[in-house]
C-alpha positions as CSV (number, residue, x, y, z in Angstrom):
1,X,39.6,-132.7,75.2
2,X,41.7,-130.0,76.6
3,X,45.3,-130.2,74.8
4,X,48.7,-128.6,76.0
5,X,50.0,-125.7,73.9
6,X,53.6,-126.4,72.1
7,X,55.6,-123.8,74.6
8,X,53.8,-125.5,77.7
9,X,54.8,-128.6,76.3
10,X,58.7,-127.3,75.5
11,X,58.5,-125.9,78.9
12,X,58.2,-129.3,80.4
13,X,60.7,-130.8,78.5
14,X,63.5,-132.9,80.1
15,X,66.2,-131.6,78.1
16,X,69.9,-133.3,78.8
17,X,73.4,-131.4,78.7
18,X,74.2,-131.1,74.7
19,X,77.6,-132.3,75.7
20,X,75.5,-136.2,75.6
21,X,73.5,-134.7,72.4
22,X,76.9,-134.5,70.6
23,X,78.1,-137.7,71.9
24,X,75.2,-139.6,70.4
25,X,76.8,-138.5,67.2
26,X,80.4,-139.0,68.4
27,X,81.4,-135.6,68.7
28,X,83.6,-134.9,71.7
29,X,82.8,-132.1,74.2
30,X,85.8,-130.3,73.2
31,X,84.2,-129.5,69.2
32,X,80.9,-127.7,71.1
33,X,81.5,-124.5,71.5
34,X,78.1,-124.0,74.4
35,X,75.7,-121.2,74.1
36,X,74.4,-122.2,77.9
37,X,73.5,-125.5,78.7
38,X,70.9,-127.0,76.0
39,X,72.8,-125.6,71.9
40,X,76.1,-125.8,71.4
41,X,78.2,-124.6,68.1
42,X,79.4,-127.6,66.0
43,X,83.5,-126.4,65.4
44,X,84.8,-126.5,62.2
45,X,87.8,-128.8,62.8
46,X,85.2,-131.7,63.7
47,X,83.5,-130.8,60.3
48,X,87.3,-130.6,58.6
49,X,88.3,-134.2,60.4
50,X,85.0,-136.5,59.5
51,X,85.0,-135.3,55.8
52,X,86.3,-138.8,54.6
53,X,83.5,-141.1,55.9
54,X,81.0,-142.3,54.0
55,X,77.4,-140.4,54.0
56,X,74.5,-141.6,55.5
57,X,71.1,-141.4,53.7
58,X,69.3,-138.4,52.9
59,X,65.5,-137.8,53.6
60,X,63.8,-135.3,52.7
61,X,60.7,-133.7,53.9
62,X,58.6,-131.6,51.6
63,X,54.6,-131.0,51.5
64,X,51.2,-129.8,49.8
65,X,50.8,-126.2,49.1
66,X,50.6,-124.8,52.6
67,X,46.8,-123.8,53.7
68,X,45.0,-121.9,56.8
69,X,44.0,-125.5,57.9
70,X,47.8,-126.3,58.7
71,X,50.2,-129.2,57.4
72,X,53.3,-129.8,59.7
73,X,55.9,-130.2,57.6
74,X,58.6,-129.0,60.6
75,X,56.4,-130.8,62.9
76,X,56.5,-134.6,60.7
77,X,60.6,-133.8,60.2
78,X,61.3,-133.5,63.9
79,X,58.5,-136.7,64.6
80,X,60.5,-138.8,61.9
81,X,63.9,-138.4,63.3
82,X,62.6,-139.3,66.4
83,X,60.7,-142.1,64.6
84,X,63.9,-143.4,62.9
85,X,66.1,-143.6,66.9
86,X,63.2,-145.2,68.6
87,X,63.5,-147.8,65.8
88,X,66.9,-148.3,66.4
89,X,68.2,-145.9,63.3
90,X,71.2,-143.8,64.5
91,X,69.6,-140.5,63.3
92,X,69.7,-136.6,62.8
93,X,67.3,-133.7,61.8
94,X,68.8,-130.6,60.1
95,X,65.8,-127.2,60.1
96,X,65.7,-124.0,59.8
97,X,66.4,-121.3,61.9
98,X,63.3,-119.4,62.8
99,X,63.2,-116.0,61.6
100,X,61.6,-113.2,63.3
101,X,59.2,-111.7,61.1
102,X,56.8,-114.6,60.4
103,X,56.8,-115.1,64.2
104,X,55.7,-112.0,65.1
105,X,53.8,-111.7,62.0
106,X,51.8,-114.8,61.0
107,X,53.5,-118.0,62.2
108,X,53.6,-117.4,65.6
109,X,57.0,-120.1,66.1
110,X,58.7,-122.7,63.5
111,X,60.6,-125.3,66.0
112,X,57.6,-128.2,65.2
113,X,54.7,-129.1,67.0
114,X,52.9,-130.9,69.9
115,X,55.7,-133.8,71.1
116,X,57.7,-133.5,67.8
117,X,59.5,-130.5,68.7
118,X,62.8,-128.9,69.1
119,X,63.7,-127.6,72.2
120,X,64.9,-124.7,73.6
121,X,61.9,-123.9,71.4
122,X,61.7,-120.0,72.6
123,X,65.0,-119.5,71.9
124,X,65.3,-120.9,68.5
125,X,62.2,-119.0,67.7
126,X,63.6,-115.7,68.7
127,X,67.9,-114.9,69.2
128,X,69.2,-118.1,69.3
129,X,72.7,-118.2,68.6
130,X,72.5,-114.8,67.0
131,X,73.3,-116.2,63.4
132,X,70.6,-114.0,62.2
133,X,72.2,-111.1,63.4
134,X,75.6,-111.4,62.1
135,X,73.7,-111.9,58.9
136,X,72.1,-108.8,59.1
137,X,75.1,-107.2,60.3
138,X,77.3,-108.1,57.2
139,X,74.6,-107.7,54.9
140,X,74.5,-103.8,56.4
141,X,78.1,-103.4,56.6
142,X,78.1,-103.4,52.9
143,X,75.7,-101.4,52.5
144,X,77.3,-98.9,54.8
145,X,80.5,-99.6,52.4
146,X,79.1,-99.0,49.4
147,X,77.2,-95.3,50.2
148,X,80.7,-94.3,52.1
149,X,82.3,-95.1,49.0
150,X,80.2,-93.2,46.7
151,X,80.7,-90.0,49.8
152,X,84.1,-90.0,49.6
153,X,84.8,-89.7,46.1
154,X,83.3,-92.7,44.0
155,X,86.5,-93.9,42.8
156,X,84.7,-97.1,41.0
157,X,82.6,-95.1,39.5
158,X,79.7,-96.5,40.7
159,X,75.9,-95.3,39.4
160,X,74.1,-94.2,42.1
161,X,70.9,-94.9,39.7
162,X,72.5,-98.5,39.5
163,X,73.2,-99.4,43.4
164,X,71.5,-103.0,43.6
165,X,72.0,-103.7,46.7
166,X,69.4,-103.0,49.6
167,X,69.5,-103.7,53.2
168,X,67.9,-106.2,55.4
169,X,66.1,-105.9,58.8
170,X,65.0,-109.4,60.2
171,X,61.4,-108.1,60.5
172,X,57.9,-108.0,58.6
173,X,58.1,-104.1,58.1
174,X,56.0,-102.9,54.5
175,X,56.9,-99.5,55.7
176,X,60.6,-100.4,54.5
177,X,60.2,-101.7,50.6
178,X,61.0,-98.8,49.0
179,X,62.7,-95.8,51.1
180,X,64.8,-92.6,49.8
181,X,68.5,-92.3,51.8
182,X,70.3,-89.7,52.7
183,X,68.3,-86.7,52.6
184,X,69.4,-84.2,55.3
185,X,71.9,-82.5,53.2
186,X,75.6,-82.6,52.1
187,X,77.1,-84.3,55.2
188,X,74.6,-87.2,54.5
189,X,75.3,-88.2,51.2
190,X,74.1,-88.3,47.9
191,X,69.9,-89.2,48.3
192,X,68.8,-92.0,45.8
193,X,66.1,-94.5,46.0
194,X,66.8,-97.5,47.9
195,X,65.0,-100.5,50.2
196,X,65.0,-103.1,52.7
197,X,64.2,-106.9,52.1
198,X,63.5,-109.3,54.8
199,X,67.1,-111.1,56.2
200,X,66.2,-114.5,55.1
201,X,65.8,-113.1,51.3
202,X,69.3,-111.6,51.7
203,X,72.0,-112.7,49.6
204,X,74.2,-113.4,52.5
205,X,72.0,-115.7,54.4
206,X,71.9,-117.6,51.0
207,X,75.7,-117.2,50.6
208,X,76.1,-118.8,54.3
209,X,73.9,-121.4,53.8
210,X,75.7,-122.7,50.0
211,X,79.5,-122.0,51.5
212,X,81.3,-125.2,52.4
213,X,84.2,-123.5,54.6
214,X,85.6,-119.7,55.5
215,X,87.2,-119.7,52.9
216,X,84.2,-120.4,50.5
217,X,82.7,-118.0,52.2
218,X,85.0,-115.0,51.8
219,X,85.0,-115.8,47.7
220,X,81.6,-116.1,48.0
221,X,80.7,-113.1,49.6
222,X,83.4,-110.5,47.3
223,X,81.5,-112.3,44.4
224,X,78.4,-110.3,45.2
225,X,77.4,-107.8,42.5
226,X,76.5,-104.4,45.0
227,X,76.3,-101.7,41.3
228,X,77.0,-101.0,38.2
229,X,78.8,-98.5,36.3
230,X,77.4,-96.3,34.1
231,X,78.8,-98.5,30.9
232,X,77.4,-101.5,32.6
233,X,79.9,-103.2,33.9
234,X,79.4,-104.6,37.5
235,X,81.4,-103.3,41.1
236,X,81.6,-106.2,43.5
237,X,81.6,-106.9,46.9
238,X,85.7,-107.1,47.0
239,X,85.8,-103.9,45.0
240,X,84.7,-102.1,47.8
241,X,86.9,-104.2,50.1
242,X,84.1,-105.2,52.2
243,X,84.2,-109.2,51.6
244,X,87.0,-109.6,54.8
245,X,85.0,-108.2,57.6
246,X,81.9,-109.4,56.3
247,X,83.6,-113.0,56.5
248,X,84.6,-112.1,60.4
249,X,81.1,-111.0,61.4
250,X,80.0,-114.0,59.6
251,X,82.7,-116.5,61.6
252,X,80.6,-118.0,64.7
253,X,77.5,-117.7,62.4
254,X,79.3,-120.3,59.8
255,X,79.2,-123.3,62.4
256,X,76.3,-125.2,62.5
257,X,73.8,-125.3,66.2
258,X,73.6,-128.1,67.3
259,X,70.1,-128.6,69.5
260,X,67.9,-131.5,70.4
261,X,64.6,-132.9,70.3
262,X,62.0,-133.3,73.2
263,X,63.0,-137.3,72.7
264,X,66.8,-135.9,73.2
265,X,68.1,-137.0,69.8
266,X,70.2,-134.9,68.1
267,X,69.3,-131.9,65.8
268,X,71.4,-129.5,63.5
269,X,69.4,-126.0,63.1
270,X,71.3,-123.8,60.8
271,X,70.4,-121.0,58.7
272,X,67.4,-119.8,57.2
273,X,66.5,-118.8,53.8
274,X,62.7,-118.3,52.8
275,X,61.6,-120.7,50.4
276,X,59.2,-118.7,48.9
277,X,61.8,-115.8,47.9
278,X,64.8,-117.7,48.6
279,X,65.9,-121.0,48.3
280,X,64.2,-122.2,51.3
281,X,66.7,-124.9,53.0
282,X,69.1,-125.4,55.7
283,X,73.1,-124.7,55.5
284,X,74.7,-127.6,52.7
285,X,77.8,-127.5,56.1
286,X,74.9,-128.2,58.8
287,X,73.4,-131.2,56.1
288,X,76.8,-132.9,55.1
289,X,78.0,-132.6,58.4
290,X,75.1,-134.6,59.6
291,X,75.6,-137.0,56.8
292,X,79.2,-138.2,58.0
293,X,77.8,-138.6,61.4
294,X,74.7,-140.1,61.3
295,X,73.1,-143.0,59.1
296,X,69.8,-141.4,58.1
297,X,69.5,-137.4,58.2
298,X,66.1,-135.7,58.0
299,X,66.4,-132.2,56.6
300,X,62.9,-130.1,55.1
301,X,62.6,-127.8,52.5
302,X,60.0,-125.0,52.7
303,X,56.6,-124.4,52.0
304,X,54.9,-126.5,49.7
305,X,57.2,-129.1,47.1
306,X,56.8,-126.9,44.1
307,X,59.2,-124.5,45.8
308,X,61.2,-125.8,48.6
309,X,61.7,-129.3,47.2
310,X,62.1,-128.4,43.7
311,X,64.7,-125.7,45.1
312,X,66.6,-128.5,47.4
313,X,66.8,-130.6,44.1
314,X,67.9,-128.2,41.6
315,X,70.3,-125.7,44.1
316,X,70.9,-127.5,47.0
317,X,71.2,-131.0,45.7
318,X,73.4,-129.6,42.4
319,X,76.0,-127.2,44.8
320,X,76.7,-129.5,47.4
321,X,76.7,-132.9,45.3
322,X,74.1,-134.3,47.7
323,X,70.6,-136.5,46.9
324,X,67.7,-137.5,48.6
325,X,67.4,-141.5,48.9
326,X,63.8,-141.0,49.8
327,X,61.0,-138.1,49.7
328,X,58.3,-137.3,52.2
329,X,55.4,-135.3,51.2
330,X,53.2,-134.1,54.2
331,X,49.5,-134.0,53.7
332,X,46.8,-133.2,56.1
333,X,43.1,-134.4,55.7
334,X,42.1,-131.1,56.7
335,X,44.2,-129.3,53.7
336,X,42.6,-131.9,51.5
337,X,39.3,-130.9,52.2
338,X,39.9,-127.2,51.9
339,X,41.7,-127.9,48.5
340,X,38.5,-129.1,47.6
341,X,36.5,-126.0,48.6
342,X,35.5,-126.0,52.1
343,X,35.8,-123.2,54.3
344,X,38.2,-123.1,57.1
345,X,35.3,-122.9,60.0
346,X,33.8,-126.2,57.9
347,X,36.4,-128.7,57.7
348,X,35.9,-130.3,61.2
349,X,32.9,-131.9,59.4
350,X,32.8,-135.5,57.6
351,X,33.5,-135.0,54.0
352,X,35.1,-137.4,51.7
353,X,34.0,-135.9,48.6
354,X,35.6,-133.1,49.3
355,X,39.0,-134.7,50.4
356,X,38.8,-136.5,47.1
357,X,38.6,-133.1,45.2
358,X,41.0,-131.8,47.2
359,X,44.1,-134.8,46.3
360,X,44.8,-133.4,42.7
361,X,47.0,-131.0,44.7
362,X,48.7,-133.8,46.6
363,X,49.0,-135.7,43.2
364,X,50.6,-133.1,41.7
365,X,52.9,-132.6,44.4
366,X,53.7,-136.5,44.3
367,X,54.4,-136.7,40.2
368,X,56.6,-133.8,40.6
369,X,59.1,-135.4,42.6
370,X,58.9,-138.4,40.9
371,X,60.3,-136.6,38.4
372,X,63.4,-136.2,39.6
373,X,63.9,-140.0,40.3
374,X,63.4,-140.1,43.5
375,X,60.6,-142.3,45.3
376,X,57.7,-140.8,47.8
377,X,56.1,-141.7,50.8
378,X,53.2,-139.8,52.1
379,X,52.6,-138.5,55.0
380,X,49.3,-138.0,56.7
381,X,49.5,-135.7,59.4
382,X,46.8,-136.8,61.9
383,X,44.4,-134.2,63.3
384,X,41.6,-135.7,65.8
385,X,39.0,-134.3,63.2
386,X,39.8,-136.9,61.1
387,X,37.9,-139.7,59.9
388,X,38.8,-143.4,59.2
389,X,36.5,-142.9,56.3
390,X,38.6,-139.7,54.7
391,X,41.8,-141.2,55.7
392,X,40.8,-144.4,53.5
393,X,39.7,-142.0,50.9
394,X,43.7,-140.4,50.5
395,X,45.4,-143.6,50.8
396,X,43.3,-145.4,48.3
397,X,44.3,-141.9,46.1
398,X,48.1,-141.8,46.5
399,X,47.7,-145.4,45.9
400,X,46.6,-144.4,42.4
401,X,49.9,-142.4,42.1
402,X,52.4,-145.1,42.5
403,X,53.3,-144.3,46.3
404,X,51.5,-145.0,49.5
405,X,50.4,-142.9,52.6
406,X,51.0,-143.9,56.5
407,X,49.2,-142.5,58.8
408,X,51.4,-140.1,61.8
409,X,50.3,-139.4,64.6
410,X,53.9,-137.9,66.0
411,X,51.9,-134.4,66.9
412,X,50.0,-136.3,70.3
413,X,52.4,-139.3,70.5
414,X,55.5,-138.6,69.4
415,X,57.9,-141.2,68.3
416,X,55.6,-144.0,69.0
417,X,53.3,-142.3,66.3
418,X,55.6,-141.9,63.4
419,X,57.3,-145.4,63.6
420,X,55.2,-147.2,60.9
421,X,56.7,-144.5,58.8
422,X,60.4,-144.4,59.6
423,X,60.4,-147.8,59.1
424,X,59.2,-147.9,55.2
425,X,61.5,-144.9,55.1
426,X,64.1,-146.7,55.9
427,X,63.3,-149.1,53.9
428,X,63.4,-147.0,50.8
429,X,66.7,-145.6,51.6
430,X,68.2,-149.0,52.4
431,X,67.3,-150.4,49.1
432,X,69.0,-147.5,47.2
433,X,65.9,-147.0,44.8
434,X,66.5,-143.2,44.0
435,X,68.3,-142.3,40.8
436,X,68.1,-138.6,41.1
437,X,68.4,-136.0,38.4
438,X,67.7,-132.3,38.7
439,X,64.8,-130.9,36.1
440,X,67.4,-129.5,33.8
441,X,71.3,-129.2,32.8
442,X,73.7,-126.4,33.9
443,X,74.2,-125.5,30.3
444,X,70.4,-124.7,29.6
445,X,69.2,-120.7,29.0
446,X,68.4,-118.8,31.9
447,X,64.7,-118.0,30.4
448,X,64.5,-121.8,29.7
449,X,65.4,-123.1,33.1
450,X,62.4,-120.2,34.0
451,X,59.9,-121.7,31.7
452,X,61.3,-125.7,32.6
453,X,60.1,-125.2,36.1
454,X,57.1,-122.9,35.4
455,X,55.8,-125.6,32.5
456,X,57.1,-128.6,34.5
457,X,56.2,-127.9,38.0
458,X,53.7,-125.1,37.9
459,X,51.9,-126.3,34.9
460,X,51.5,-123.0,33.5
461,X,51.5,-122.8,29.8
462,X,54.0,-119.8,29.4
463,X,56.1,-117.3,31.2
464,X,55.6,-113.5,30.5
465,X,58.5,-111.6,30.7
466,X,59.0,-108.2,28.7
467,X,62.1,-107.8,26.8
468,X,64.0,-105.6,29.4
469,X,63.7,-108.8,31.1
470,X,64.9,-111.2,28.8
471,X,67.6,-109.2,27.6
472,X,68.9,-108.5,31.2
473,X,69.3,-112.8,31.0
474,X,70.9,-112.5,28.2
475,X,73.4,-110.7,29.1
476,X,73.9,-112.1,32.2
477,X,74.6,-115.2,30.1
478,X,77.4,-113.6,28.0
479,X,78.7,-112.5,31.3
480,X,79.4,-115.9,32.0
481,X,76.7,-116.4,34.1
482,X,74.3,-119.1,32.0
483,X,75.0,-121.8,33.7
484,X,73.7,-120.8,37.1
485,X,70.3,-122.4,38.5
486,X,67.1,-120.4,38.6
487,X,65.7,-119.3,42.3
488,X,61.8,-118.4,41.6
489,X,60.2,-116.4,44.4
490,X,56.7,-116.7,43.7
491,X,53.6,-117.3,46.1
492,X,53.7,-120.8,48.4
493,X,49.8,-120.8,48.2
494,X,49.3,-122.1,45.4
495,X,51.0,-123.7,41.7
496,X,50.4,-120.6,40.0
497,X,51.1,-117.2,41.2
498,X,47.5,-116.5,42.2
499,X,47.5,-117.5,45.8
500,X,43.8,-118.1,45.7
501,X,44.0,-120.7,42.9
502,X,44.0,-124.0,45.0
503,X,43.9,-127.3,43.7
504,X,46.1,-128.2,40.4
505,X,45.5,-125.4,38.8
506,X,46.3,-125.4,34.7
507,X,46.2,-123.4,31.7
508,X,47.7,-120.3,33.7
509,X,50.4,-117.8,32.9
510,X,53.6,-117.1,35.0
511,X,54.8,-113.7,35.0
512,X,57.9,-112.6,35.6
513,X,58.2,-109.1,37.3
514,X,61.9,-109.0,38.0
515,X,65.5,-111.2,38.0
516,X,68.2,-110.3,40.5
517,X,71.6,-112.2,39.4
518,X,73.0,-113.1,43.3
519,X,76.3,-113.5,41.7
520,X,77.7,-114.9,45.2
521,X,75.4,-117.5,46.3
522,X,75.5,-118.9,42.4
523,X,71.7,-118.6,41.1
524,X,69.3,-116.0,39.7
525,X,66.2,-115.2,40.8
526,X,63.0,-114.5,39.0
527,X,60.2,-112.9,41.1
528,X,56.9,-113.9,40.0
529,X,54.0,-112.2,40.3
530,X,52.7,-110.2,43.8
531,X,55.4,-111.9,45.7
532,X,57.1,-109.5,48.2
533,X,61.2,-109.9,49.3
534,X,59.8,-107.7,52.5
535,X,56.4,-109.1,54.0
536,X,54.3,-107.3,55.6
537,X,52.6,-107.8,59.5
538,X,49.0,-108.9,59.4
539,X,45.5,-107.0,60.5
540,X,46.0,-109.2,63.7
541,X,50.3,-110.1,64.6
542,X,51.5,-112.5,66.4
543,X,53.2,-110.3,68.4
544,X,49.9,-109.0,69.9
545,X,49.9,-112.1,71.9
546,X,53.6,-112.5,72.8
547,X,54.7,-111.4,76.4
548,X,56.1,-112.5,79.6
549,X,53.7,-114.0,82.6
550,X,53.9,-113.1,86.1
551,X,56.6,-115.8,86.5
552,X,58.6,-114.3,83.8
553,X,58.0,-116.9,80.9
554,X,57.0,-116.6,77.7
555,X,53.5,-116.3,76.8
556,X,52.3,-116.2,72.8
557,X,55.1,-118.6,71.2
558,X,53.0,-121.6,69.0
């Protein structure tokens, strides 16, 4: 059977003026600020004047470890909202923004999938609103700042050996990691090493996405450590007086878009962390505005639940004083079955032992969030390779965990195939089941919040980190700094940080490479293993495929 693509099924979408998207959600034309006809900017004195209503309930989405065979965890988010409005739910979705690397690298697009998808979809896969772009362009101001700084006479003494912060490009570009600056002689500088990350790992973007208001913002950003002095001590952003402009760059970026879904219901799509080397969720303004407008609010979290949902719990959830009322965990039959060891050109074959192998990683996924009080629903993301009898075979399984799996079919139907689940999701929420916690307290050691979520959630039996390391938390600690939460970048692939180790792996070791203190956005990270802040582009990127047609459309998007 010959199926549409996703951009020739955006393309035919019957999109309506976001002027009658807002007003689903009682927002009055005058608080859009339009970018065309189909996104719109949410202003910040509609965000200022709802802040006393009562929140609606949280849902979020989360998923297996992420495979070749696909999940759909944007895909289910998108097909739930819509799930939740055709059941007569007054409901938002609040993604990601799509960054450019992983679409011209690997991904290929990230606004959902099939007729649970986000529209414009080519234009929040590539400029959009140009959010990216300001973040780029602050994040590169400073590091403009800081190298001027050091040229014209270094009056904070800052150790070139000691700059810490790098620059962002929002591209997959390996070329970049580790570069030497300016050479070319006197008029250029003093040459040290330096380095790019990806935008989506920079500070900033996690700064935008954690601020509550301009303000916020501007304290947020002049708390960024940039260097260090040769005795130790730490330069900041405000230091080099760089924290004001950054926050004007950063001003049209801070309001959240406001899109809609190929059913026209209302979506929020606002910044973009990874969740593999960042915290991997939407802006806490774009979620909490949602939540005083709407009565249910879909959000996601990234990759697989061990790092986007356990990130959303113990970051978002803890700065914003939000919680889920209920959890969905995506699973696919087809990631089941290569969980269990079948190879990718295999798995459109019958084969229910291997689906049953495959479930410890589902179950693992399912305990996990349990563990932070909240309840789980699992969803089964149909593919037309499925069987009734492997189907059967992962229900009866999360049935054996406590929770229960519904069957969604949102990818070829839409609403009409998701609304078994909104329903029991609403359900859940309604009944105000959740008693959330996050995994540990504020007041916990650095290097024990590291091994809580490596031993908790990974399984691993220890964390290896040499003494540089663990004295660098140390005194990050007695720099007031202990009671921050812990940001671990590590590979989405897989529990450990072998992304070849499928399954529920245990008995394995979690090493710890690196910790970067991000100072502004209020965590630390710890980067795990192999697990690179710049990505590289495939043998075969997506942007081989990308172009215009003869009628001037875009080919390649997916």
């Amino acid at each position: 059977m010959e199926y549409k693509s996703d951009i020739e099924i955006a393309r035919a979408a019957s999109k309506r003026p976001i002027q009658e998207i807002g007003a689903k959600l009682g927002i009055d034309s005058d608080d859009l600020l339009p970018y065309g006809h189909d996104k719109a900017k949410v202003s910040q004195r509609l965000i200022d004047s709802v802040q006393d209503r009562a929140d609606g309930k949280l849902i979020l989405v989360t998923a297996i470890n992420p495979t070749p065979a696909g999940e759909g965890k944007t895909t289910t988010t998108v097909g739930l909202g819509d799930g939740l409005n055709a059941i007569g739910k007054k409901a938002a979705i609040c993604i990601r923004e799509a960054s450019l690397g992983p679409c011209f690298g690997m991904k290929g697009g990230a606004a959902g999938g099939g007729y649970a998808q986000v529209v414009p979809m080519e234009d929040m896969n590539l400029h959009f609103t140009g959010d990216f772009h300001a973040i780029t362009s602050a994040h590169n101001l400073l590091s403009a700042m800081i190298d001027n700084h050091i040229y014209w006479g270094n009056a904070l003494e800052i150790d070139i050996r000691r700059v810490v912060w790098r620059r962002v490009l929002d591209m997959n570009d390996r070329a970049l990691r580790q570069i030497t600056t300016s050479l070319g002689g006197v008029a250029n500088g003093f040459p040290r090493e330096a380095g790019f990350d990806i935008t989506v790992a920079s500070e900033v973007m996690a700064i935008l996405c954690l601020a509550r208001n301009l303000d916020d913002l501007q304290r947020r950003l002049g708390d960024i450590i940039v260097a260090y002095r040769r005795d130790r001590s730490p330069v900041y952003c405000r230091d080099i007086k760089a924290d004001g402009a950054m926050t004007v760059l950063l001003k049209d970026a801070m309001q959240p878009n406001l899109v809609q879904t190929l059913e026209n219901n209302p979506a929020f799509v606002h910044g973009g962390p990874f969740a593999n080397i960042a915290h991997g969720c939407n802006s806490v303004t774009a979620t909490t505005t949602a939540l005083k407008l709407a009565d249910y609010v879909v959000t996601e979290a990234g990759f697989g639940a061990d790092l986007g949902a356990e990130k959303f719990m113990n970051i978002k959830c803890r700065k914003a004083g939000i919680a889920p009322s209920c959890v969905v965990v995506v699973a696919t039959v087809r990631a089941m079955k290569m969980n269990g060891g079948v190879a990718k050109a295999d798995l459109g074959a019958e084969n229910v032992d291997a689906v049953n192998a495959g479930c410890a990683n589902l179950g693992r996924h399912i305990e996990n969030v349990k563990g932070f009080g909240v309840p789980v629903v699992v969803a089964i993301n149909h593919f037309v390779t499925d069987t009734d009898a492997e189907v059967a075979a992962v229900k009866a399984f999360v049935e054996t965990q406590g929770s229960e799996a519904i069957l969604c079919r949102h990818w070829a139907l839409g609403s009409e195939g998701t609304k078994e689940l909104a329903t029991r999701v609403a359900e859940i929420a309604d009944a105000d089941q959740a008693n959330f916690s996050p995994l540990y307290a504020d007041d916990m050691g650095l290097f024990a919040k590291i091994e809580t979520i490596a031993k908790r959630i990974y399984r691993a039996d220890e964390v290896i980190a040499d003494t540089k390391i663990r004295d660098q938390l140390r005194a990050w600690e007695e720099q007031g700094y202990g009671n921050l939460p812990v940001c671990m970048a590590k590979t989405q692939y897989s529990f450990s940080t072998d992304p070849s180790l499928r399954g529920a792996p245990t008995g394995h070791a979690v090493p710890v490479r690196e910790v970067r203190l991000s100072a502004g956005a209020g965590f630390v990270v710890a980067i795990c293993g192999e697990i690179m802040t710049m990505p590289g582009l495939p043998r075969v990127p997506s942007a081989e495929a990308i172009m215009l047609n003869a009628e001037g459309q875009i080919e390649g998007l997916f």
